[in-house]
DRENGUGU-579165 format. One record per residue (C-alpha): residue in one letter; x, y, z. Coordinates in steps of 0.05 Angstrom, whole numbers, plus 5000, padded with zeros to 4 digits. Each point is the difference from the previous one (the first is absolute). Layout:
// DRENGUGU-579165
a | X | Y | Z
...
//
This chain:
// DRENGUGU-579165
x | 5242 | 0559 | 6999
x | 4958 | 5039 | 4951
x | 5042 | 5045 | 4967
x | 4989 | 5061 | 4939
x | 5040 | 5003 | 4942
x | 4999 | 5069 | 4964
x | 5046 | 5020 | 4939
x | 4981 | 5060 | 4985
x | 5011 | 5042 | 4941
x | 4992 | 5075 | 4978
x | 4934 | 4990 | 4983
x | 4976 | 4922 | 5021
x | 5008 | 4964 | 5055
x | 5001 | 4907 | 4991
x | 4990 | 4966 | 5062
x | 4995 | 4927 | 5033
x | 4971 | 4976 | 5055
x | 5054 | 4937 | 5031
x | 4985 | 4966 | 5059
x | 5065 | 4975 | 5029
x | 5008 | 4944 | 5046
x | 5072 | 4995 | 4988
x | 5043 | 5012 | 4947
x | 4982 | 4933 | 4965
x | 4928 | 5008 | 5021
x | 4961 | 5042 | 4957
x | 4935 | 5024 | 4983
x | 4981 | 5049 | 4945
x | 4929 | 5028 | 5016
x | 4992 | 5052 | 4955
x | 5045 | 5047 | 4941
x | 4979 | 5057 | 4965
x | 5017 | 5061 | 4973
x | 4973 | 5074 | 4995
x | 5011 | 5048 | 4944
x | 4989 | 5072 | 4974
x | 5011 | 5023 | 5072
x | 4987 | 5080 | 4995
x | 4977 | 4996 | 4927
x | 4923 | 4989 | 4983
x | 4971 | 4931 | 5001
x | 5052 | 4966 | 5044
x | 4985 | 4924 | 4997
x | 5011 | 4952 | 5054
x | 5007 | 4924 | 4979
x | 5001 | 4947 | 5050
x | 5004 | 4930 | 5002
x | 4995 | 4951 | 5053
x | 5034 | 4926 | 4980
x | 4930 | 4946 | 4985
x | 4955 | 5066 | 4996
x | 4976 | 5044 | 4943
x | 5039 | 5062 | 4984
x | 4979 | 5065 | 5031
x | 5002 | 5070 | 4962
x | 4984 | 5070 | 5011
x | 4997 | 5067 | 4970
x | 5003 | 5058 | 5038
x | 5035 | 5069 | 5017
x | 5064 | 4980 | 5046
x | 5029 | 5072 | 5013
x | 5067 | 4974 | 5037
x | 5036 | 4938 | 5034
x | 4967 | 5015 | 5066
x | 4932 | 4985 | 4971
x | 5028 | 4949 | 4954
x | 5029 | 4956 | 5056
x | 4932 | 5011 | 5042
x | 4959 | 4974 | 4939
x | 5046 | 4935 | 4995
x | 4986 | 4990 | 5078
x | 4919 | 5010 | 4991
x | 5004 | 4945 | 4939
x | 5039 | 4954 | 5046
x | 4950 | 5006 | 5058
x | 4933 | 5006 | 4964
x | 4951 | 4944 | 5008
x | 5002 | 4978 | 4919
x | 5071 | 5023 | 4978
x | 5034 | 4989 | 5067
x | 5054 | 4949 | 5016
x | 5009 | 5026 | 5082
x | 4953 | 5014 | 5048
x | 5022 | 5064 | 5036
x | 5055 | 5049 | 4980
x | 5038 | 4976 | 5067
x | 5013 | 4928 | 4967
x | 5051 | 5042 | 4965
x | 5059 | 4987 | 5042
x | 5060 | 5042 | 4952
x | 5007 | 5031 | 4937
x | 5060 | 4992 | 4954
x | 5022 | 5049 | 4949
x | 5048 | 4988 | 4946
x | 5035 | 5054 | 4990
x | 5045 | 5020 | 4935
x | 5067 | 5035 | 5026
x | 5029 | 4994 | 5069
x | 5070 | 5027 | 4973
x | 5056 | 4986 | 5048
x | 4956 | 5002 | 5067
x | 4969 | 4921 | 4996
x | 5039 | 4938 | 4981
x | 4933 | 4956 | 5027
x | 4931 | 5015 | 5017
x | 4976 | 5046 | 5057
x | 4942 | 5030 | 5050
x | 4980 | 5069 | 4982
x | 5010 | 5044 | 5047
x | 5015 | 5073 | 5001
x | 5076 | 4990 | 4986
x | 4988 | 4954 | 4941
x | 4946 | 5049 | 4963
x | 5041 | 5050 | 5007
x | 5052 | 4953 | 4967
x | 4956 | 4984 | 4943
x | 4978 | 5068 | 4992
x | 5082 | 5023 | 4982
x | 4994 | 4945 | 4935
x | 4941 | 5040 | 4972
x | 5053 | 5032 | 4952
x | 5025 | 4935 | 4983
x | 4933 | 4964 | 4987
x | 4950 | 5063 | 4982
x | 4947 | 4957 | 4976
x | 5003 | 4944 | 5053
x | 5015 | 5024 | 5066
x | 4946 | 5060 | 5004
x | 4950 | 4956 | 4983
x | 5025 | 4946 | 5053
x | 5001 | 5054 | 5048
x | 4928 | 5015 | 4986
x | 4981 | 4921 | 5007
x | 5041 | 5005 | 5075
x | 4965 | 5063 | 5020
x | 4932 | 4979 | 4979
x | 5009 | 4933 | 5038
x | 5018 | 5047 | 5066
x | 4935 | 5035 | 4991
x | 4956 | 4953 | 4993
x | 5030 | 4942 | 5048
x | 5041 | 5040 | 5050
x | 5053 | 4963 | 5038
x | 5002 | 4934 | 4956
x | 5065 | 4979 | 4984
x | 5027 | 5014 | 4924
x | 5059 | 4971 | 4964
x | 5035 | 5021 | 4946
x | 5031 | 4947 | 4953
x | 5056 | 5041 | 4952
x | 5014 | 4986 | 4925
x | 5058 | 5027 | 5009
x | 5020 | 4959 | 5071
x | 5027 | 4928 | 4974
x | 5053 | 5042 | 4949
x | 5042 | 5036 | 5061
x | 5037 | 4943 | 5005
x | 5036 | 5015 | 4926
x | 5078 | 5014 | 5013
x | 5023 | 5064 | 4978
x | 5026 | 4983 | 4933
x | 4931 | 4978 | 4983
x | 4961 | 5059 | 5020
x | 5043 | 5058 | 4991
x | 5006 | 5033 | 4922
x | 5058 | 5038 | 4972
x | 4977 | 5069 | 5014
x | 5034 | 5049 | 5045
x | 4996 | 4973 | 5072
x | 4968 | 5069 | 5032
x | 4946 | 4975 | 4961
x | 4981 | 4937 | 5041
x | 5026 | 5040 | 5061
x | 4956 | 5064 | 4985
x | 4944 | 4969 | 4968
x | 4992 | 4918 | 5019
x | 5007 | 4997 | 4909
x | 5031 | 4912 | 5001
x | 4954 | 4942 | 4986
x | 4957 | 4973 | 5051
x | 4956 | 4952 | 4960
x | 4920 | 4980 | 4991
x | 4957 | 4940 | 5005
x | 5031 | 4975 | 5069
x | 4951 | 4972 | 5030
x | 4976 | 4954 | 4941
x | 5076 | 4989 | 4990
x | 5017 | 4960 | 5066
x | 4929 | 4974 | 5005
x | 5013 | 4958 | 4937
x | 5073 | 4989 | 5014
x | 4974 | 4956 | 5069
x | 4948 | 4972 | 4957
x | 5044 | 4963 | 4946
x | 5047 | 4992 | 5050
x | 4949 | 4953 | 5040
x | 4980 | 4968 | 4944
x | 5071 | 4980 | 4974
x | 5037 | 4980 | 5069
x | 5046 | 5060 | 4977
x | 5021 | 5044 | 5066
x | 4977 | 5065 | 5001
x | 5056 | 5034 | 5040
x | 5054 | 4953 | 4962
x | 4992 | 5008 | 4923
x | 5006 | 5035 | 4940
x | 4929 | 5031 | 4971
x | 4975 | 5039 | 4949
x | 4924 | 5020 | 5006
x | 4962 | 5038 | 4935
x | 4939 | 5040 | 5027
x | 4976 | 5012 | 4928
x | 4930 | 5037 | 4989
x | 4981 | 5063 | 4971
x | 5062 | 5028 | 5048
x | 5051 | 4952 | 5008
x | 5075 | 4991 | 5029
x | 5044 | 4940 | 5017
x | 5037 | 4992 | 5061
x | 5064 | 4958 | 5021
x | 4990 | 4971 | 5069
x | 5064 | 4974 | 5034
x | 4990 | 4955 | 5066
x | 4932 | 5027 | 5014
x | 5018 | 5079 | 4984
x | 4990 | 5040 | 4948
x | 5073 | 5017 | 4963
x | 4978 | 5035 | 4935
x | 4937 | 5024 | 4960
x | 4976 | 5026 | 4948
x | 4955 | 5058 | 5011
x | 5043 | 5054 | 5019
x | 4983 | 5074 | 5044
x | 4934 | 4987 | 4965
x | 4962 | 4948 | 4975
x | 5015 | 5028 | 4924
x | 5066 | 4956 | 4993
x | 5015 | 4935 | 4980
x | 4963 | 4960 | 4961
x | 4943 | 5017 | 4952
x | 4938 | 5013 | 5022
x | 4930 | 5017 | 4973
x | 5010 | 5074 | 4999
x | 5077 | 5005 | 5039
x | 5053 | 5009 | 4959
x | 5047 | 4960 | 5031
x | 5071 | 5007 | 4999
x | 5024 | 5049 | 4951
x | 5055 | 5053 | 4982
x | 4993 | 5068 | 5055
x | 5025 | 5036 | 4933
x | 4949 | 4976 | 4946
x | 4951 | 5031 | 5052
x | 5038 | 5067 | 5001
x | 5012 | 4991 | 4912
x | 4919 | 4994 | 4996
x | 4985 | 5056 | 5050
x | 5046 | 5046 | 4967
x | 4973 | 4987 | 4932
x | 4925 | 5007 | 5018
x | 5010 | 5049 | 5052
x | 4968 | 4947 | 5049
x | 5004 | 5024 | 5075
x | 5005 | 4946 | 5061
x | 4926 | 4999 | 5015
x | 4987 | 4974 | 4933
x | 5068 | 4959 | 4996
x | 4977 | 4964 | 5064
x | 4933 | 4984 | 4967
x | 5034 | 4971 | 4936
x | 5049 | 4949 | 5042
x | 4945 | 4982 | 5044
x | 4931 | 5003 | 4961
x | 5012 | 5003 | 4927
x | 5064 | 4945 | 4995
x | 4999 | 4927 | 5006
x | 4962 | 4954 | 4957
x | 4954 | 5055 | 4985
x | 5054 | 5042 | 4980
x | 5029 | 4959 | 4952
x | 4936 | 4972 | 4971
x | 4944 | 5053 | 5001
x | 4948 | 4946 | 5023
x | 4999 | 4985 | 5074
x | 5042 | 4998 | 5066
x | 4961 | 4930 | 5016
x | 5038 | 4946 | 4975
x | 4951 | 4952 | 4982
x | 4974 | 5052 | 4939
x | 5079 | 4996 | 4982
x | 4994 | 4928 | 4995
x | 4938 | 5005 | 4964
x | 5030 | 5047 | 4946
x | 5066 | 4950 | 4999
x | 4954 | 4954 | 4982
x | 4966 | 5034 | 4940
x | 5065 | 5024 | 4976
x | 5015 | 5068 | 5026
x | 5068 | 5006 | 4989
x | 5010 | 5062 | 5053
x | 4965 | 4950 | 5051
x | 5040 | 4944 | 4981
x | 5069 | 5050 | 5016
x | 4976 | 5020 | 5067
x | 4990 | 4933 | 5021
x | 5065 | 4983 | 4989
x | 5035 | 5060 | 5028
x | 4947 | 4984 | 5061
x | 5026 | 4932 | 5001
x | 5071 | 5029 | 4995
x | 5009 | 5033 | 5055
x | 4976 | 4948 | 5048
x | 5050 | 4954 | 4975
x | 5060 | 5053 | 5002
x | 4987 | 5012 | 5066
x | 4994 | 4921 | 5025
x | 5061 | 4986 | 4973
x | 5027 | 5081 | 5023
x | 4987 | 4969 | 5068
x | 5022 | 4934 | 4997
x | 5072 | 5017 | 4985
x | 4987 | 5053 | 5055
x | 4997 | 4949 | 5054
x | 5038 | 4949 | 4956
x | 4956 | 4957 | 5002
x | 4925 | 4974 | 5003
x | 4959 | 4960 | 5044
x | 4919 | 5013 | 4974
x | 4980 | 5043 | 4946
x | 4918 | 5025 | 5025
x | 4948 | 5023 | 4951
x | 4939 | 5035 | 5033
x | 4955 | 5063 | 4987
x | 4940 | 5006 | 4948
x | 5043 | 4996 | 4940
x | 5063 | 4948 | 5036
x | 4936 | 4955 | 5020
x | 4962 | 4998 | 4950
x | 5044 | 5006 | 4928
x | 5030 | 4932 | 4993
x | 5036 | 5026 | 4936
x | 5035 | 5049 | 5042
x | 5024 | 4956 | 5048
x | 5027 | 4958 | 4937
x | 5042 | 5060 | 4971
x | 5033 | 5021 | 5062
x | 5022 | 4929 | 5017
x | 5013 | 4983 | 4926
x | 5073 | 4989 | 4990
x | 5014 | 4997 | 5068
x | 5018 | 4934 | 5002
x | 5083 | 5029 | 5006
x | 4977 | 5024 | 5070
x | 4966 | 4928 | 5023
x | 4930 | 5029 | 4986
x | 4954 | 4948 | 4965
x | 4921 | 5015 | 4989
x | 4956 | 4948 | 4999
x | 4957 | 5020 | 4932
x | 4949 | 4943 | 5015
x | 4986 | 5025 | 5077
x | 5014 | 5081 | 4980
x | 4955 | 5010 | 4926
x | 4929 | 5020 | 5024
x | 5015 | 5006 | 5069
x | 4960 | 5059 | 5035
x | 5007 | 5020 | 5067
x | 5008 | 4939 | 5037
x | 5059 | 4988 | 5058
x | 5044 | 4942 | 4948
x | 5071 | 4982 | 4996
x | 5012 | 5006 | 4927
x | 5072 | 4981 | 4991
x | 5025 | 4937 | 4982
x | 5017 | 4949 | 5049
x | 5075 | 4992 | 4977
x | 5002 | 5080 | 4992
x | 5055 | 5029 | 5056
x | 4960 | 5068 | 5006
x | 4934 | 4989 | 5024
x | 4940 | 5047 | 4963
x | 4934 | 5006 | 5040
x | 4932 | 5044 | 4979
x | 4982 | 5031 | 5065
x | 4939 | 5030 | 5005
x | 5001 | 5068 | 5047
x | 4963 | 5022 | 5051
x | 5020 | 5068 | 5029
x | 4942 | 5007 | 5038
x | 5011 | 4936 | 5047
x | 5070 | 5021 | 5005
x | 4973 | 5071 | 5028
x | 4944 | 4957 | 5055
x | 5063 | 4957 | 5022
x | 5043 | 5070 | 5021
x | 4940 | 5027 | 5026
x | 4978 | 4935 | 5041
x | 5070 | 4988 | 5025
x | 5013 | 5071 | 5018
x | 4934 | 5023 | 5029
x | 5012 | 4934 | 5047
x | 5055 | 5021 | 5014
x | 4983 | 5072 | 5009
x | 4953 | 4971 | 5060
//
């Protein structure tokens, strides 16, 4: 089965093009992404695996004729991977926020978009533009079936103490304000992974799995569910991130906006766009330029690794007393995958907790499925690499089959 992957975004849309034979029967055809939808010069970039990238420049004036351009590249003569646009069999969306409505995957239909549509408030950027990706796909291929695969879905299985905060209860009542956690998807993907490649059981261990990239959040997985993470009613809290904030003090945000007279449209764009690592060192959110600075002996560079760092490990070892205990520590994401000195100073002094990193396997690893703990080390450690994507074809596959 031939099946779409969209992810779109308020202004670009990234794609792939899986054919599924079964869920460990896989094909990718095709990935790409389109950008500077509605803006001039929109550029579509697309890239079939053993052929030569494809680009384009041109006015895309909305998702509808976004998406229709990404279906002409993939059925051209020259660019295409597919012969007809009825090869396409289902399209899969990921979608940001499903709130309290989806604890797994499911088939669009009205019920569900109007579902979706009730977490716009809760994920203003995402969900619209989702929306917009699900609508376009209805126009253009009427009557295929869609899937959306949540963010959001794989952290409903938190107990209460985990996802509720401290605040008046009317306030969950009224308004849905607890945590309900990012990243999901990647999350359990890479959970399964390690756990295949370690003998370890997924739905009977102990796991802590660091998504770390330009966002970033670490969950604690207990007997295949998700018990407690670190992103939070958005994807600001937790850990630090390229431009998040991270956990901090509610009342040094209320001391700051007092004192510059700083209202919450410009508060939100502080904690979410001008924090992080580019916050505290005026260079970049990327955090290879960070470790290029380090390097060269930027002290302000040097300070936000560690606090980086930091937080990672504070929340490993937050969780492992959590579930009292650990099974398999996972690494994954652009930064978990591919920083071998980051994996080194969250497992560094560790050892108290049975976690032992294997220096000679881990230093100058990048991106590349290894088991990097020692062999004698109780708490297995595992880079993962992620694949959201695939996880998105395998819903859609199994539920459009099902669907039939």
């Amino acid at each position: 089965m031939i099946i779409l992957v969209l992810n779109c975004g308020s202004s670009s849309i990234k794609y792939q093009v899986i054919d599924m034979r079964d869920n460990n029967d896989h094909d990718l055809l095709a990935k790409g992404q389109i950008e500077r939808i509605g803006l001039p010069d929109g550029v579509l970039t697309h890239k079939p695996p053993g052929k030569e990238k494809f680009e384009l420049v041109k006015d895309i004036p909305d998702h509808t004729a976004g998406i229709s351009l990404i279906i002409k590249t993939l059925t051209d003569e020259s660019t295409g991977v597919l012969n007809t646009l009825s090869d396409i069999k289902a399209v899969g969306h990921r979608v940001a926020h499903g709130g309290e409505y989806f604890s797994e995957s499911a088939v669009i239909d009205k019920d569900v978009i109007k579902k979706i549509e009730s977490c716009f408030e809760l994920a203003p950027l995402h969900n619209p533009a989702h929306m917009k990706g699900i609508m376009a796909i209805e126009n253009i291929i009427p009557g295929i079936p869609q899937v959306a695969v949540f963010d959001t879905s794989f952290h409903q299985s938190m107990p209460a103490q985990s996802y509720l905060y401290a605040l008046p209860y009317k306030y969950y009542e009224d308004f849905r304000v607890r945590k309900f956690g990012f990243h999901g998807t990647s999350h359990k993907y890479v959970a399964q992974k390690a756990c295949q490649m370690t003998g370890i059981d997924f739905n009977h261990s102990k796991i802590i799995t660091c998504h770390i990239g330009n966002g970033g959040s670490v969950t604690a997985i207990v007997n295949g569910k998700s018990f407690d993470t670190s992103m939070g009613f958005t994807p600001v809290d937790g850990l630090v991130m390229g431009t998040r904030v991270g956990s901090v003090d509610p009342g040094a945000l209320l001391f700051i906006a007092n004192k510059e007279g700083i209202n919450l449209n410009k508060m939100n764009d502080i904690i979410n766009k001008e924090s992080g690592v580019l916050g505290i060192t005026g260079i970049s959110s990327d955090m290879r330029d960070i470790e290029h600075a380090a390097a060269e002996g930027n002290d302000r560079a040097r300070l936000a690794l560690d606090i980086y760092n930091t937080r990672i490990k504070k929340f490993v070892g937050a969780y492992a007393a959590e579930m009292q205990g650990l099974d398999l520590l996972v690494f994954t994401g652009g930064v978990g995958e591919n920083e071998s000195s980051l994996r080194s100073f969250v497992c560094e002094g560790l050892e108290f907790m049975g976690v032992e990193i294997d220096e000679s396997v881990n230093q100058g690893l990048r991106g590349k499925d290894t088991v990097i703990s020692k062999p004698e080390s109780k708490v297995k450690i595992v880079l993962a690499t992620t694949n959201e994507e695939l996880v998105i074809a395998a819903d859609t596959y199994r539920l459009a089959n099902k669907a039939r």
